[in-house]
N, C-alpha and C positions, 0 to 999 in steps of 0.2 A: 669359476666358470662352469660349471657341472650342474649350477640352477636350471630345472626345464624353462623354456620359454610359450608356460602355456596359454597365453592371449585370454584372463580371465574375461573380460568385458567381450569378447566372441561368446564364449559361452554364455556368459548371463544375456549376452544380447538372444541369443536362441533361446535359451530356457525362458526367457519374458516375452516372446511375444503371447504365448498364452499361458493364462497365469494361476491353472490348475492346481489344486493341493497334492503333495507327496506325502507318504507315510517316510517318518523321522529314524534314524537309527543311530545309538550313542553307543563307538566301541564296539558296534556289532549286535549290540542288543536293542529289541525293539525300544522305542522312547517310552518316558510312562505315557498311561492315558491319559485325554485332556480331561480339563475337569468337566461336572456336568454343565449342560448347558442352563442360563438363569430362564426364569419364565419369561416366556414372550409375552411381551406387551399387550397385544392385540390392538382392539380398539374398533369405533366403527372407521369405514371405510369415507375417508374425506373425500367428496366431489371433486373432479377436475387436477386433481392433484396427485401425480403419475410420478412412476422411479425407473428407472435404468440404469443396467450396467454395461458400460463398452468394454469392459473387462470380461465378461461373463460372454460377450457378442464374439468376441475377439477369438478366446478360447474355447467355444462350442458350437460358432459355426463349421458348414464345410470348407470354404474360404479358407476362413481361419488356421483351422486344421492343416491343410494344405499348405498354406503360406510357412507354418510352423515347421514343418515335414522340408522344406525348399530350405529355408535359414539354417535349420541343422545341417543338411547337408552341403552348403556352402561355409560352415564354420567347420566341417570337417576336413572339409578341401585346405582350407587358408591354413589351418594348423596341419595339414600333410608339407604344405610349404616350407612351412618356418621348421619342422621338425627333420625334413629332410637336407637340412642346411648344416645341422648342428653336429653329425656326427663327427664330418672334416674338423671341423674345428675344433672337438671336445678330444679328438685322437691327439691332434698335433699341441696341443696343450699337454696329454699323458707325457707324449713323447719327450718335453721338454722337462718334467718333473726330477728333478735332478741331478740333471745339466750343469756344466760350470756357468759361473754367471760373467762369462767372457763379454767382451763386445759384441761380435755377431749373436749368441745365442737374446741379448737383451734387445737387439734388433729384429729377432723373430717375436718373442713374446711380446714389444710394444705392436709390430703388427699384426698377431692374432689377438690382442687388447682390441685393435680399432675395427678388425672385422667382427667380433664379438659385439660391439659397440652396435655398430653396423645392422647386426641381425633381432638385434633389442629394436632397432629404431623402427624396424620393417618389420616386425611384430606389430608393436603399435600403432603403426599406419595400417594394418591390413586390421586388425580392434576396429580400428573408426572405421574403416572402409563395411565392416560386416554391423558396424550400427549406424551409421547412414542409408545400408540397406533394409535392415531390419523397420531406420524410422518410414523411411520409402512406401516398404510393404504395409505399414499399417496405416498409412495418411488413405492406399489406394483401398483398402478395406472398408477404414471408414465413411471415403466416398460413395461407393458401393452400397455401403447400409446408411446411408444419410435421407433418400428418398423409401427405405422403408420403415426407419423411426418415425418420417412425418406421418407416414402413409397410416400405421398404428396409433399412432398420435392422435389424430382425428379419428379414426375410427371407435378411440374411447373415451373421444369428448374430452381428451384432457386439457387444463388450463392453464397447466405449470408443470415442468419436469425437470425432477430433482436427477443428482449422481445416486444410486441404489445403496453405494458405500458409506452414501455422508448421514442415510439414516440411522438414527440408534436403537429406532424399533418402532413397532407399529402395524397396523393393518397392510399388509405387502398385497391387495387382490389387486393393485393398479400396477404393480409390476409389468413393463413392456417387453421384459428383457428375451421372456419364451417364445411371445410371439414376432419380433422381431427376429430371431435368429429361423426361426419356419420359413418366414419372408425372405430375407437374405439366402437361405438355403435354395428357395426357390426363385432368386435370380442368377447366382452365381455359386457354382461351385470352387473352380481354386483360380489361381491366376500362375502367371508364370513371372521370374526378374530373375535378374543377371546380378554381380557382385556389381558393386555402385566400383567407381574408381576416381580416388581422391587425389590430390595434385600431390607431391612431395611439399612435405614442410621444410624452407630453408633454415638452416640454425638463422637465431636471431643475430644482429651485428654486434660487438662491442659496442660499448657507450663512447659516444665523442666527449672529450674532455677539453 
């Protein structure tokens, strides 16, 4: 019973709305260096034929930013919750460490069993609750920057636009991705949302036989 209940998927759901590199640390020591990088391809520049990244939009707009900054501090909240739950519980477990295994004390430990239970379940209803929000925030982002993709779009004559991620290399000058986040910058700075709130999940029923 002394496992934290750290709501991993809260956190990855924050750490992914923008999707930034970190420097690696193994043990405390820096990671090795990557290796070098191969030669780029280059190439001439194809007509009409444009790349983006909504990963790249996501994580350097101001928007983005913002919304980023809002999810953290709503996954910090949801885990103040669930953490401020646990210590009643994780005491009266010590307390019982022990104990004769009488009938009444077997009648405490199965009910701090089912509130333990209990506070697992509401953990991971408030996980989805913080990645419903999370998906929330990046549908209204992408709305947001959806009329200035086109807007760039046409401005560089393009005729087809790939994901930036799915190329393997090549002449990148039709990249949208810089000046679409200029564009979005200069529509919208951040936005504001609240934790989404999810219904309770009923356990499912026995099978009728």
């Amino acid at each position: 019973m002394k496992s934290p209940l750290l709501l991993p998927a809260l956190l990855l759901a924050a750490a992914s709305l923008t999707t930034t590199a970190s420097a690696q640390t193994v043990g405390g020591a820096p990671a090795a260096a990557p290796a070098p990088a191969a030669q780029p391809l280059g190439g001439p520049v194809v007509p009409g034929v444009c790349l983006l990244s909504r990963e790249a939009i996501f994580a350097n707009a101001a928007v983005g930013k913002a919304a980023s900054a809002q999810l953290a501090e709503l996954t910090r909240a949801a885990q103040a919750e669930i953490d401020g739950q646990r210590p009643a519980i994780e005491n009266e477990a010590k307390a019982l460490e022990g104990q004769p295994d009488n009938a009444a004390n077997k009648q405490k430990r199965e009910a701090l069993a089912v509130r333990w239970q209990t506070l697992q379940q509401k953990a991971a209803h408030t996980s989805r609750e913080i990645e419903a929000t999370r998906a929330k925030a990046l549908e209204r982002i992408a709305n947001e920057a959806q009329p200035m993709i086109a807007q760039v779009y046409a401005a560089k004559k393009c005729g087809l636009l790939f994901d930036r991620g799915a190329a393997l290399g090549g002449n990148f000058a039709n990249d949208l991705t810089a000046d679409v986040v200029r564009a979005l910058d200069g529509r919208i700075q951040t936005i504001t949302f609240e934790r989404e709130r999810l219904p309770d999940q009923q356990p499912a029923a026995p099978a009728q036989r």
